[in-house]
N, C-alpha and C positions, 0 to 999 in steps of 0.2 A: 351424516352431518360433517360438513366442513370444518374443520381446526380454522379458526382464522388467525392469521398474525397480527401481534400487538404493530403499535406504531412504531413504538420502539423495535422492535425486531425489522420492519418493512425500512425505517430508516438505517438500520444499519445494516442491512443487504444495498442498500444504495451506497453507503460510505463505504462498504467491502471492493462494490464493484467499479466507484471510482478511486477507491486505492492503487488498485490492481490496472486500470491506466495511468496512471501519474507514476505507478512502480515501472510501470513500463517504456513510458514519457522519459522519464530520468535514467534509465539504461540506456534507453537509444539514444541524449543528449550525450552520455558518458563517455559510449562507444564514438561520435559525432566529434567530441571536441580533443578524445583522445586523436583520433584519425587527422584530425587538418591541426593541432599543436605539437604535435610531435614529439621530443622529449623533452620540452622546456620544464624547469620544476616548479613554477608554481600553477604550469596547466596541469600537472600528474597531482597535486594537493587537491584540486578540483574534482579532476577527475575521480580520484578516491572517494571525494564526499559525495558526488553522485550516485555512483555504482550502492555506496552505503545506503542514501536514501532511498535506490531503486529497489532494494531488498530488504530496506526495515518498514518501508509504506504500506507495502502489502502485509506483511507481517503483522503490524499495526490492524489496522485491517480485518485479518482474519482473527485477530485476538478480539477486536470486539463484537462481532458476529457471532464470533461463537459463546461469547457472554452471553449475549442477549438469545440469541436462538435456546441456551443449554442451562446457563447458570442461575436465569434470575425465575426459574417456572418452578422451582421449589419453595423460593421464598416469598412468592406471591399469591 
């Protein structure tokens, strides 16, 4: 027999897995506008908060995935 996954669980494997391109999206922007701005400073304040988003989206992401996947099948 099949485990089936809740909706809750199916929809945050969708939110995991577009986390994990928009993390990805915003690195390569970061990398993109580092490259043609050069070292102007307030294209380097940008650039920081991208790279930041690029690697807290996913993060993000995998926290709630594994809520749903791990945390909430005891209390339900």
């Amino acid at each position: 027999m099949k485990d089936k996954k809740s909706l809750f669980e199916q929809v945050a494997a969708i939110i995991f897995g577009l986390s994990l391109v928009a993390g990805v999206g915003f690195l390569f922007f970061a990398a993109c506008a580092h490259a043609f701005s050069g070292s102007a400073a307030p294209y380097r304040a940008n650039t920081s908060m991208y790279i930041s988003l690029g690697l807290a989206v996913p993060l993000l992401g995998f926290i709630l995935f594994t809520i749903a996947s791990y945390g909430l099948r005891g209390a339900a």
